[in-house]
LOTOR-464886 format. One record per residue: residue in three letters; x, y, z of N, C-alpha, C, CB in turn. Coordinates in steps of 0.2 Angstrom, whole numbers, plus 5000, padded with zeros to 4 digits. Each point is the difference from the previous one (the first is absolute). Glycine has a CB too. Example, Ala and Ser with C-alpha at 12.3 -4.5 7.8 and 13.67 -1.06 7.14 Angstrom:
! LOTOR-464886
ALA506649725039499650065000500450065000499149945006 SER500750114990500450065001499650055003500649974990 
END
This chain:
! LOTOR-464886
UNK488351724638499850035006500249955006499150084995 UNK501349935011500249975006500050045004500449944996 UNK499150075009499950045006500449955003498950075000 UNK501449995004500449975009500050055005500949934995 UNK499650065010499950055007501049974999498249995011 UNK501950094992500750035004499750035006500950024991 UNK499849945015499650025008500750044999499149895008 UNK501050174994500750045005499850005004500350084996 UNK500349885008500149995005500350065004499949894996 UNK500450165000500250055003499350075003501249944992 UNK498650045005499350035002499549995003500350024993 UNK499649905009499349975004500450005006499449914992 UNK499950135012500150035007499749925004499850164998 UNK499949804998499749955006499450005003500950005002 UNK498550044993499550045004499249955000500750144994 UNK499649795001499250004999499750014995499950015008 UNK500050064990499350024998500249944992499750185008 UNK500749804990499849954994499849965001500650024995 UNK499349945011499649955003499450025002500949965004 UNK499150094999499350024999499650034995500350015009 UNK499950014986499650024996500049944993500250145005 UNK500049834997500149934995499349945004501950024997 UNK498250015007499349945004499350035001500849965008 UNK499450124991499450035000499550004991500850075012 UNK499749944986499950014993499749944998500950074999 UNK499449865002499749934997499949965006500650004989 UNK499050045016499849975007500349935002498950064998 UNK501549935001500549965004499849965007500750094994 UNK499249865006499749975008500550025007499549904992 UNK500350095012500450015007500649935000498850055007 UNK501749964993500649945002500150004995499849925008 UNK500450104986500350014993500050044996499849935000 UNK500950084996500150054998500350004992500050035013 UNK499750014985500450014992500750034998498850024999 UNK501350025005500550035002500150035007500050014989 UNK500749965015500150045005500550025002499349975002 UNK501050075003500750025000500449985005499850094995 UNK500849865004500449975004500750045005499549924990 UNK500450065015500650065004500549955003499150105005 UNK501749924994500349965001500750065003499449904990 UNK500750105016500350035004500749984999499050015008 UNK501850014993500549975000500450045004499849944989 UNK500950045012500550045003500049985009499750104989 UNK500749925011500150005008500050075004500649894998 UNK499250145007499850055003500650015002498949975003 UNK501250114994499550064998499949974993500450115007 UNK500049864990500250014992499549964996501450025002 UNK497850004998499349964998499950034995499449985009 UNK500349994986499650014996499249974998501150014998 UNK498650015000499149984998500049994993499350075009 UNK500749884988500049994993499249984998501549964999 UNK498350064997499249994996499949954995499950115001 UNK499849844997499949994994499250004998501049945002 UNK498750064992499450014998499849914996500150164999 UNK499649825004499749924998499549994996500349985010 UNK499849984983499349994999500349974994499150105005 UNK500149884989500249974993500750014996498750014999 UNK501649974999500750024996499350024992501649905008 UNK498150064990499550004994501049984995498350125002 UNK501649825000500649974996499949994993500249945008 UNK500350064987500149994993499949944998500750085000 UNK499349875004500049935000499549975007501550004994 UNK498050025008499849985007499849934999499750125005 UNK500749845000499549925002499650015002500649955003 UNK499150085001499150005004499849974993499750145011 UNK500249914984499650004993500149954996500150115000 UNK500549845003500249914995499649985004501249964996 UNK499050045011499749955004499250015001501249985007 UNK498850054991499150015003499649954994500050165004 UNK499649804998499649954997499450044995500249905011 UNK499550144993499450004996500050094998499449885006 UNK501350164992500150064998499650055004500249964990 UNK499950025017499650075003500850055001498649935008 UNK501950034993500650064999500150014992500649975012 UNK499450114988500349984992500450054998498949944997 UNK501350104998500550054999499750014993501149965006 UNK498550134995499950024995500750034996498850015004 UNK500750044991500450014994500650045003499049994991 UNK500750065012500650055003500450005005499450074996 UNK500649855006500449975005500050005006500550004992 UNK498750025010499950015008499849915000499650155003 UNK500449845003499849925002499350005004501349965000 UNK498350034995499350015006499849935000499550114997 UNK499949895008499649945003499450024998500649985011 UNK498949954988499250015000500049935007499550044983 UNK500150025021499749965005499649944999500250105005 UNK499349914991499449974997500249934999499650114994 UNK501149884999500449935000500249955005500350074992 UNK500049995012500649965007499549945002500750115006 UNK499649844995499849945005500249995006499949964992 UNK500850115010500249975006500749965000498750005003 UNK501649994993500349945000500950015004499149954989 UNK500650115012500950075004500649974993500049995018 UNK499849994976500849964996500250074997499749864996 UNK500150215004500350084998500250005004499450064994 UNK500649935015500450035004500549955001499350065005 UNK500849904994500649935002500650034993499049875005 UNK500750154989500450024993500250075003499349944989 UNK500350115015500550074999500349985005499450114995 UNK501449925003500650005005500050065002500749934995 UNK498750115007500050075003499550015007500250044987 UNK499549905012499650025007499250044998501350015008 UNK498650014986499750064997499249974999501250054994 UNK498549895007499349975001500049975004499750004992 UNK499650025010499749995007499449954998500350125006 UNK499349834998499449975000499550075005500649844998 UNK499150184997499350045003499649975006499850054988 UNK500249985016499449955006499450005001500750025006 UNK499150064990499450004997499849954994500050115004 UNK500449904989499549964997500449934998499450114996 UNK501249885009500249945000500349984991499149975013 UNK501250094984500450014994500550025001499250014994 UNK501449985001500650055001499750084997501049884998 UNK499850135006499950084996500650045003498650004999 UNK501450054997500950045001499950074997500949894997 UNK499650155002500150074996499849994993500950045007 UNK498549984989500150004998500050074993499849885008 UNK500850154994500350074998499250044999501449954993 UNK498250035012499350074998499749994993500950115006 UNK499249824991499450004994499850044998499749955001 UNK499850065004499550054997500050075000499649925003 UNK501050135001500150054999500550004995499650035010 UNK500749924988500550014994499750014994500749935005 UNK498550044995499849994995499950064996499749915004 UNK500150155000499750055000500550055000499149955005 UNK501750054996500450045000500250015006499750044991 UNK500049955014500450015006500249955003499550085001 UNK501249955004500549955004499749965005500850094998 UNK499649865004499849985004499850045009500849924991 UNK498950045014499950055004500650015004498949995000 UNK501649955000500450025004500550054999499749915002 UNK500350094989500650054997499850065003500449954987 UNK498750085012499750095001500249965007498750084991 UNK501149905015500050035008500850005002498749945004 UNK501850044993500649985002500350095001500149864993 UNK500050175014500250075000500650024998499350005007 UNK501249954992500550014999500249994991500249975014 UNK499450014984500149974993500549954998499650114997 UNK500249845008500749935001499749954996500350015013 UNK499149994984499749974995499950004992499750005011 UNK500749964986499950044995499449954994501550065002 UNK498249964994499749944996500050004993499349995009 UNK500750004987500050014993500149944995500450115005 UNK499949954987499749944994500949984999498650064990 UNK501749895014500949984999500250024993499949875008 UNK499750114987500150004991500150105000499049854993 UNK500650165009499750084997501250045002497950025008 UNK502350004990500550025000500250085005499949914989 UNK499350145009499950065003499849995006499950044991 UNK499749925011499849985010500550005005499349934996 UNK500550115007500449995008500349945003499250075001 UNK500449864997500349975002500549934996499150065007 UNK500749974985500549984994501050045005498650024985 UNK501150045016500650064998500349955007499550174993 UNK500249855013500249975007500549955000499050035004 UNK500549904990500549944999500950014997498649954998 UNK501250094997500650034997500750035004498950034992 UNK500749995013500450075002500249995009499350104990 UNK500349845012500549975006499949925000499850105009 UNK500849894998499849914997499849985008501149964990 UNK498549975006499449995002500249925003499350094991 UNK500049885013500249945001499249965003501650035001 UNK498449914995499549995000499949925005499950094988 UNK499849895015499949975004499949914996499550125007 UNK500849844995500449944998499949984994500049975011 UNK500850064987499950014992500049924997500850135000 UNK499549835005500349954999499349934996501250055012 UNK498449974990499249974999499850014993499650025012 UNK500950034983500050014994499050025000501449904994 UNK498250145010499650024997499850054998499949935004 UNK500750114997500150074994499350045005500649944983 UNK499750085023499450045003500050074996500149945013 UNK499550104990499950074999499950065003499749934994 UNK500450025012500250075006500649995002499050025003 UNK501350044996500450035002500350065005499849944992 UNK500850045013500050035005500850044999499149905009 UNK500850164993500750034999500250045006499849994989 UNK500949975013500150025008499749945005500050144997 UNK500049785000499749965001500649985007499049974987 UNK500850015019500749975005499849954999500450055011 UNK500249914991500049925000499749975005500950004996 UNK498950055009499849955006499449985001500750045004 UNK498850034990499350004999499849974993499950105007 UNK500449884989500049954993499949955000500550034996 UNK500049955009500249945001499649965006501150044994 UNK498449935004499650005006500349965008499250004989 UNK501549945010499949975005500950035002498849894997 UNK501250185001500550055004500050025006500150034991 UNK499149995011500050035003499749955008499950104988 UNK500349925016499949965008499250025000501250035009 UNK498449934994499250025002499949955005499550054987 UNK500450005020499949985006499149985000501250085004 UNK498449905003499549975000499450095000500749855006 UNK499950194997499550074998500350064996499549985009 UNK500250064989500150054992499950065005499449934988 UNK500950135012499950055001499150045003501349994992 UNK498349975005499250035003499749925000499750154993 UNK500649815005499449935001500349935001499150054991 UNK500649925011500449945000500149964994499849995010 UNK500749974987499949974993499649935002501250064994 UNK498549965000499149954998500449925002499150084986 UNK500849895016500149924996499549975003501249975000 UNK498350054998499449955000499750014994499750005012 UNK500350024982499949994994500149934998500350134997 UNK499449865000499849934999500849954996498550054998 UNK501549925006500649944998500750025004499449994987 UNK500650105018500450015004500750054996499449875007 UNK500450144986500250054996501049985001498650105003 UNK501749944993500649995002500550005004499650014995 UNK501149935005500149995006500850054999499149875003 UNK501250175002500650035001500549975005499350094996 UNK501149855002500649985005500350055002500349914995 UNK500150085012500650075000500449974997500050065011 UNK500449904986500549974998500049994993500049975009 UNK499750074987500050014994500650044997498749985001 UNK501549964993500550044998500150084998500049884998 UNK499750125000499650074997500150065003499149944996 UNK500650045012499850055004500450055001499549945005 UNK500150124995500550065003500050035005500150024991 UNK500249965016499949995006500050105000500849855005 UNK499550194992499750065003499450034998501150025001 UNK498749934993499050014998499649965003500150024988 UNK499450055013499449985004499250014995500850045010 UNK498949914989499450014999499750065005500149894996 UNK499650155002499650035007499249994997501050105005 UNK498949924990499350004996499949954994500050115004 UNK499649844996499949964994499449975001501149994998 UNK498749964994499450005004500049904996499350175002 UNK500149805003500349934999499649984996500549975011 UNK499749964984499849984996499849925000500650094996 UNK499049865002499849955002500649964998498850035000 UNK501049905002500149944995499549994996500749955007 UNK499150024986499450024997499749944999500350094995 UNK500349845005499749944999500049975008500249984986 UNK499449995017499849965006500249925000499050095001 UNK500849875002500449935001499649944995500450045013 UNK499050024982499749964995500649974997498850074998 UNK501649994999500549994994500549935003500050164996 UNK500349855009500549954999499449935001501350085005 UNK498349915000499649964998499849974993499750045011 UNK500150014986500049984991500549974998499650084997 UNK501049955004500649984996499949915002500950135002 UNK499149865005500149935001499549964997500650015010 UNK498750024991499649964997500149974993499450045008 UNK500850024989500050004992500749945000499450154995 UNK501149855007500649955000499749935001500950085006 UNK498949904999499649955000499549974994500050045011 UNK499550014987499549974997500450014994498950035006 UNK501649994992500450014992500449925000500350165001 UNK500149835006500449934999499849935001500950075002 UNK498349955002499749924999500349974997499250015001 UNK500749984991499949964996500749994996498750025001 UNK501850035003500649994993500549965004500050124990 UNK499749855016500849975002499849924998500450105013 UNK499049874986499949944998499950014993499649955010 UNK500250104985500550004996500550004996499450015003 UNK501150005000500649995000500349925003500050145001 UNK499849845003499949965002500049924994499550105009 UNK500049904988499449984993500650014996498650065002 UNK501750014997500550004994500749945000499550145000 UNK500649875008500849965000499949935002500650115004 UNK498749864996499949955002499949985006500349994992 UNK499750055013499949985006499349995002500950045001 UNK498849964998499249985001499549994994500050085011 UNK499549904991499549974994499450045001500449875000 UNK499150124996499450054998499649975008500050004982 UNK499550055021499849995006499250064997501549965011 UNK498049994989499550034998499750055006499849904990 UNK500150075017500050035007500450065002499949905002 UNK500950064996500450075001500050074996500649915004 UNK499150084989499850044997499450065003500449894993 UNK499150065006499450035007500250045003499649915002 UNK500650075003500350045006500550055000499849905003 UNK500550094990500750075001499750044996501349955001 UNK498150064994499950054996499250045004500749934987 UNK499150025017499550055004500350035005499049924998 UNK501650055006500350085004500450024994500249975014 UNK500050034982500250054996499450074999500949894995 UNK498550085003499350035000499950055005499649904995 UNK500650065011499650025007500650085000499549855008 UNK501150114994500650065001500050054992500849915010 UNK499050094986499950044997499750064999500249934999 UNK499150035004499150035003500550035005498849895000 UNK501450115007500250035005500550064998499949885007 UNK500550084988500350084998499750064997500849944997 UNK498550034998499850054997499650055009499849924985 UNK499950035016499650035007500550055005499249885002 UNK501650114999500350035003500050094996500749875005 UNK499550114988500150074996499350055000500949934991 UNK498850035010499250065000499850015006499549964990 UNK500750005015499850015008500750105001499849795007 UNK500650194988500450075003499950044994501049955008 UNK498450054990500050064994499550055006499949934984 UNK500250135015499450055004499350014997500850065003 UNK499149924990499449984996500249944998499650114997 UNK499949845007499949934997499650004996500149965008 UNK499450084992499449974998500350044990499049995016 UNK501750034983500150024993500549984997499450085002 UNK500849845001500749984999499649964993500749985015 UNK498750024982500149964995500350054996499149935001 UNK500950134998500550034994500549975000499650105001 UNK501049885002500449994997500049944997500350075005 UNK499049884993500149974992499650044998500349885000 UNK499450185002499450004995500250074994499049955012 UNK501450104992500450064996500550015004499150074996 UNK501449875002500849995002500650054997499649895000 UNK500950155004500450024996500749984998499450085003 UNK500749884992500349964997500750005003499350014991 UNK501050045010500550005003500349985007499750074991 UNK499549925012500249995009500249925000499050105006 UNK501649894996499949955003499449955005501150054997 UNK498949985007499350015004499249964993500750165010 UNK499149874987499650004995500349924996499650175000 UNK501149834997500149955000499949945001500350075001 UNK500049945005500049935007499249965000500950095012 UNK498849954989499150005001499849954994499850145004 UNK500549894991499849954992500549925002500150144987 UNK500449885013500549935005499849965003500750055001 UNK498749985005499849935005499449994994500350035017 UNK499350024982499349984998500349914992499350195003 UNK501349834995500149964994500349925006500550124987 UNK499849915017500049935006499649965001500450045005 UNK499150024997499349975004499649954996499950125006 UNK500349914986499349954996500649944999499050114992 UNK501549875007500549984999500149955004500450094996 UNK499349915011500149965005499549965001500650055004 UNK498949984995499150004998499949954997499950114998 UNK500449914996499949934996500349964999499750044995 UNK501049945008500449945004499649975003500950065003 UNK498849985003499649965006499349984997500550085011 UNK499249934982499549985000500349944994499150115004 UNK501449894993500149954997500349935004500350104991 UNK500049925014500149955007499349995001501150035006 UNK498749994997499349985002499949944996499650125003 UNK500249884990499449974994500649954999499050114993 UNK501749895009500449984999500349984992499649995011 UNK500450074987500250004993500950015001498750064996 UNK501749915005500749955002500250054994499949845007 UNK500250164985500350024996499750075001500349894993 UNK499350135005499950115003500150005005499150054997 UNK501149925011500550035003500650004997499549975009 UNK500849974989500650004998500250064996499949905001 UNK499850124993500250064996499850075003499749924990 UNK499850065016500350085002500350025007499050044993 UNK501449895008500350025007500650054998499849885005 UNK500650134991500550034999499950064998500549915000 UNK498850124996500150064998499450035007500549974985 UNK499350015020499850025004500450035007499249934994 UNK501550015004500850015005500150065000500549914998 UNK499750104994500150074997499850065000500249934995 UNK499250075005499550065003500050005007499349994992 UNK500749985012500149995007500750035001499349905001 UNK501250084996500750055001499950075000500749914994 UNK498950094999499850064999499850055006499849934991 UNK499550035011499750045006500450015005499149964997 UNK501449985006500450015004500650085000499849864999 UNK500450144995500650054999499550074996501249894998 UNK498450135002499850044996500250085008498949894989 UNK500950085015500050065006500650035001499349945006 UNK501350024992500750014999500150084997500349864996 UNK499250144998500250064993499250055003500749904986 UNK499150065018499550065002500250055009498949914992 UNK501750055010500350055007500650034995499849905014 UNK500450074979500450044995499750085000500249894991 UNK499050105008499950054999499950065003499849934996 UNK500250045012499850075007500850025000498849935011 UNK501350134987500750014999500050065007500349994983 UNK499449985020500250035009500249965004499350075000 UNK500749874997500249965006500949944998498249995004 UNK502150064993500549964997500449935004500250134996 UNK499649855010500249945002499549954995500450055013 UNK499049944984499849974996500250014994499349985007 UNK501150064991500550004993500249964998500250065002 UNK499949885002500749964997499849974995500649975010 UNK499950004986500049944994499949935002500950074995 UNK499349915011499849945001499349975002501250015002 UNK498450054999499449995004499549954994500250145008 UNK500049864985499449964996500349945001499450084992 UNK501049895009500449945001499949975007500850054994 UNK499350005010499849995007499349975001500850105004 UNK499049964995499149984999499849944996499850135001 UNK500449834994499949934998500549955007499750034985 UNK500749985018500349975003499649975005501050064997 UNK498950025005499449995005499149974998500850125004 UNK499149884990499549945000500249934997499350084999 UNK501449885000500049955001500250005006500249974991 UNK500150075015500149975006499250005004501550055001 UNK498049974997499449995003499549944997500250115003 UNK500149894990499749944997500349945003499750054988 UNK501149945016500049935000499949995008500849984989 UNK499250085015499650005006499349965001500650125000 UNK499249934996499149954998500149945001499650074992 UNK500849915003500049924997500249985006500350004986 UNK500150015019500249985006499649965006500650104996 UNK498949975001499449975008499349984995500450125012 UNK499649874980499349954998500349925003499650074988 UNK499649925016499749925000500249994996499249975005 UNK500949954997500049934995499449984996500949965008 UNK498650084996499449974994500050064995499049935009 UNK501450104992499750074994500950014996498850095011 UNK501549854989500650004995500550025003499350024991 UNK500849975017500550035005500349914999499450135011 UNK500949854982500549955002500750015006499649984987 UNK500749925014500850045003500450054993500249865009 UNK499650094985500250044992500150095000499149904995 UNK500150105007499950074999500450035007498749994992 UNK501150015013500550025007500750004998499449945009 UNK500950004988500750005001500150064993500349865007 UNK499550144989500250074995499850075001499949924993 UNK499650065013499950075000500550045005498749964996 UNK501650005011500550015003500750004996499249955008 UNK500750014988500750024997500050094998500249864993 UNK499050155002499950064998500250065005499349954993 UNK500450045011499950055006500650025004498949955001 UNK501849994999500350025002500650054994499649905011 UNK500450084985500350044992499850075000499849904993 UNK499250095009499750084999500350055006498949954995 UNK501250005010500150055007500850044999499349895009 UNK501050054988500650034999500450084997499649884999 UNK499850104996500150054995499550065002500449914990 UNK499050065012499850095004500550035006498749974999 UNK501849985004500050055006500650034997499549945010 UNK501050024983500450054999499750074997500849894998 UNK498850114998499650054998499950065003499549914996 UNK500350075010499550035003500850025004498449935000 UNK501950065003500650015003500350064993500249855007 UNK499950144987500150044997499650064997500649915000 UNK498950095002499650064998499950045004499549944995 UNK500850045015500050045005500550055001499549915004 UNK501150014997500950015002500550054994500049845005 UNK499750144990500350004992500150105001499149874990 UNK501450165011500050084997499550024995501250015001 UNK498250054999499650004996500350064994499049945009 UNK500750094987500250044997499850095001500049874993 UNK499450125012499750055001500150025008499149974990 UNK500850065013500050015008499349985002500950125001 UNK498849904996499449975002499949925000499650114994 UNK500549865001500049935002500549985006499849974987 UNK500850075014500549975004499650025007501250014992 UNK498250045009499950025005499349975002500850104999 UNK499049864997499649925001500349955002499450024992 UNK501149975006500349945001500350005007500049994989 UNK500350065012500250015007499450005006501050094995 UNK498149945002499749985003499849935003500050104996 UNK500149875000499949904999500449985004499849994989 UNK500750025011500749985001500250015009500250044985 UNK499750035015500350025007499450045004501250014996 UNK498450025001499450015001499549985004500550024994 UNK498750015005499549985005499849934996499650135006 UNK500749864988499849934997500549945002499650064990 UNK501149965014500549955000499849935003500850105000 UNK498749905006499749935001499649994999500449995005 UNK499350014989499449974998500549974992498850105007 UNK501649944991500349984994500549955003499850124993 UNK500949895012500449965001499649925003501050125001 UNK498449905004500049965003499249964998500950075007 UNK499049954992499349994994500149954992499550155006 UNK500649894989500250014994500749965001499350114995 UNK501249905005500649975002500149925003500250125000 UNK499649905007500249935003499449965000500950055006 UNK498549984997499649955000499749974992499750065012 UNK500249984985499750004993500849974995498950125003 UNK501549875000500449984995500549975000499850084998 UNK500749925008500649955003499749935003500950115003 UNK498349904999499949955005499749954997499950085008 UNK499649954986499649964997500649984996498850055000 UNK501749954997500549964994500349955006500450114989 UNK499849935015500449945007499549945000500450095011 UNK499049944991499649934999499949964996499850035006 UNK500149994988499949964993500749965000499150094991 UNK501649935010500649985000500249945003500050104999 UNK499649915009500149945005499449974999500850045009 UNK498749974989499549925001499450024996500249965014 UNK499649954986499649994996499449995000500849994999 UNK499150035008499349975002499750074998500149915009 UNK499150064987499650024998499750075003500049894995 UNK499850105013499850045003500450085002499449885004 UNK501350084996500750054997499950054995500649915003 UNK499450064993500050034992499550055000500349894995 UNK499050105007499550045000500150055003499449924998 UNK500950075008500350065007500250044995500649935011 UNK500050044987500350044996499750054994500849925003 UNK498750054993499750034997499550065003500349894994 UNK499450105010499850065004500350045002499549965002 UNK501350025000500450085002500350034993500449955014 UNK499649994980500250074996499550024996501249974999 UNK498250025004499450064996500050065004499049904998 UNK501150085011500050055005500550044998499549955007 UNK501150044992500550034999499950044993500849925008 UNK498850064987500350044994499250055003500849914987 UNK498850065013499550075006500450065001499549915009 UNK501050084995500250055006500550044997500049935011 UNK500250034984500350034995499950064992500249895008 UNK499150094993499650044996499950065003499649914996 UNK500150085010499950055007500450064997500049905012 UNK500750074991500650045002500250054994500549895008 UNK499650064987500150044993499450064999500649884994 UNK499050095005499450064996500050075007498949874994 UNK501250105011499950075005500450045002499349955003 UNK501150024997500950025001500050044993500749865007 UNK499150114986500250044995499450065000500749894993 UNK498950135013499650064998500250045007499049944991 UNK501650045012500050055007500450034998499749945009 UNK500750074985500550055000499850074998500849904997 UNK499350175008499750034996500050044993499949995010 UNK499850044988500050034991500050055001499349954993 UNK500650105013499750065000500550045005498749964996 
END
């Protein structure tokens, strides 16, 4: 058994009433919606059209929400609807960053996700969804896909169909027939700053998505007229995380590396000192991830009933194996046990890389935000904590193991790291992506409301300036300069990527 929905488009008049009786039915809060209907005007006068689309859960054959969710409150039963338990959720929006549909919302009442979820409970019982009974035109279809005698088995058979961005491979389940391009394809359509009865929202939190006129895509004779606006779900905790966690991850591997090639000697201080901010910036990362859950107070589930598959749930086990990792570093320095530092500097590096690149395979997993797709991002992302480990090492006093030794290696490091992030980071923007979606991030980075903060922030200040000056001089107070602008710059950089990659719209 696999229940899904076919929308005829040749039949939806545009009326609502599936919006309304889809809110009414599972009381739905004010400002969110489970399903609603998108209006997309085209043509030039006289020669107009009003095209419809019906919005909501696809209840994928493969849905990310249901990987990425930490503690199984998204889940996929047996007959392949995709439901929620509110009760689980912590808040953490990582089901809305994974669907490439726009189709979960954070609830304002109970500050949980939640979406279509094909009527549960009338299904259970034999009856249809409410939107399939109120729909007057019968544009809605619902049913068992496997059953071969159903209406919407025979429908699938007997027209062609097309389903909304096939390319994400999550084998949705709704399907639209007589679907335009202009209303599919979300960033086809023009959308001005007012909609045919309201003005469009951008005060939803994080300022929801952003529409260039100069998108390639655009289809200058489509018009948005009706639609409805969607947040950004993570706030400026997230890229603040990212940096912290880069930090607290390459404290300690750039003088390990160091240690290995012979360029510095055992420093029981400097020891001290790089594995308690390693600690501290750790601490700060965990505090940023649970400052942006909507339930704090139930972020222990995800060590406590983890779903193995979330990256997210993951990561969490990653800092915690750090956290004690460093722990006991810093208390073996401390007592000054010289040989237990020594044996566990390197397998704490390692976990540290770890921690560093684990975020890589958990933006793998939000398969709506294809500009954090790339391949190079778990590379990047250790790049990026040696270029903050040898930053650090840049600006430690000399009483706390800030040798000329340690300065001059860690400058060497830092100008290597800079290097290679900015080609990276240059190639994760500039580089042709494989989706439109990533290309229509990157244009936002690039030419966009991000272009000076990225070109002029992340780029020049954070990158050409600080290598100029590790290049021409050697004074110490220099060096450190430098080291502060390429913490700032990979900051802004964090910024730009994470928000940039959630302004493109899904829907």
């Amino acid at each position: 058994m696999r229940y899904g929905f076919i929308i005829d488009n040749r039949k939806c008049i545009g009326c609502h009433a599936c919006t309304v009786a889809c809110k009414t039915e599972n009381q739905v809060s004010l400002g969110v919606n489970r399903t609603w209907v998108k209006y997309v005007e085209k043509g030039m006068f006289p020669n107009t059209r009003r095209v419809f689309q019906v919005t909501r859960c696809n209840h994928c054959e493969k849905p990310p929400c249901v990987t990425i969710c930490p503690v199984t409150a998204m889940y996929q039963r047996k007959d392949g609807i995709v439901d929620f338990n509110s009760e689980r959720c912590i808040g953490c929006k990582a089901c809305m960053q994974a669907c490439p549909y726009d189709s979960i919302y954070m609830d304002p009442d109970e500050g949980t996700a939640a979406k279509c979820h094909f009527c549960a409970h009338r299904t259970e019982v034999g009856l249809e969804p409410s939107c399939v009974v109120v729909c007057p035109e019968h544009a809605i279809v619902a049913g068992d896909l496997d059953n071969p005698d159903g209406e919407i088995s025979q429908l699938l058979a007997r027209e062609p169909v097309r389903v909304r961005k096939p390319e994400q491979g999550t084998k949705p389940k709704l399907y639209y027939i007589d679907a335009d391009e202009s209303a599919i394809v979300p960033t086809a359509a023009r959308h001005d700053l007012f909609y045919m009865a309201s003005q469009r929202n951008q005060d939803v939190h994080g300022g929801g998505a952003i529409y260039p006129t100069d998108s390639p895509l655009l289809q200058r004779s489509a018009l948005a007229a009706y639609d409805v606006a969607h947040a950004r779900p993570w706030g400026w905790q997230v890229p603040a995380y990212c940096w912290t966690k880069s930090i607290g991850s390459g404290v300690l591997a750039v003088p390990a590396i160091a240690l290995a090639l012979g360029r510095l000697s055992g420093d029981r201080l400097r020891d001290l000192a790089l594995s308690a901010l390693a600690l501290l910036f750790t601490a700060l990362t965990v505090v940023l991830l649970v400052w942006d859950l909507d339930h704090k107070e139930r972020f222990l589930r995800v060590v406590l009933t983890p779903q193995s598959k979330s990256w997210l749930a993951r990561g969490a086990f990653i800092l915690i194996a750090y956290s004690g990792l460093c722990g006991v570093f810093w208390l073996s320095a401390v007592a000054g046990y010289s040989e237990v530092s020594g044996v566990l500097l390197w397998p704490t590096v390692i976990v540290g890389f770890m921690a560093a690149a684990y975020t890589a395979f958990l933006f793998g997993q939000c398969e709506g935000r294809d500009l954090w797709q790339t391949p190079l991002l778990p590379v990047h992302l250790i790049v990026q904590a040696l270029l903050c480990g040898s930053a650090t090492l840049t600006l430690l006093p000399g009483g706390f193991g800030g040798t000329p030794e340690a300065t001059s290696f860690a400058a060497h490091t830092l100008v290597i790291c800079l290097g290679l992030h900015l080609l990276m980071l240059l190639g994760e923007v500039a580089v042709p992506h494989s989706t439109d979606n990533a290309n229509y991030a990157a244009r936002l980075i690039t030419r966009g409301p991000f272009r000076l903060a990225f070109w002029g922030g992340a780029v020049l200040l954070g990158g050409i300036l600080p290598v100029l000056l590790l290049l021409l001089a050697s004074n110490r107070l220099l060096v450190g300069f430098a080291g502060v602008l390429a913490l700032a710059g990979l900051l802004i950089f964090e910024w730009c990527f994470v928000m940039a990659g959630q302004s493109v719209p899904n829907s």
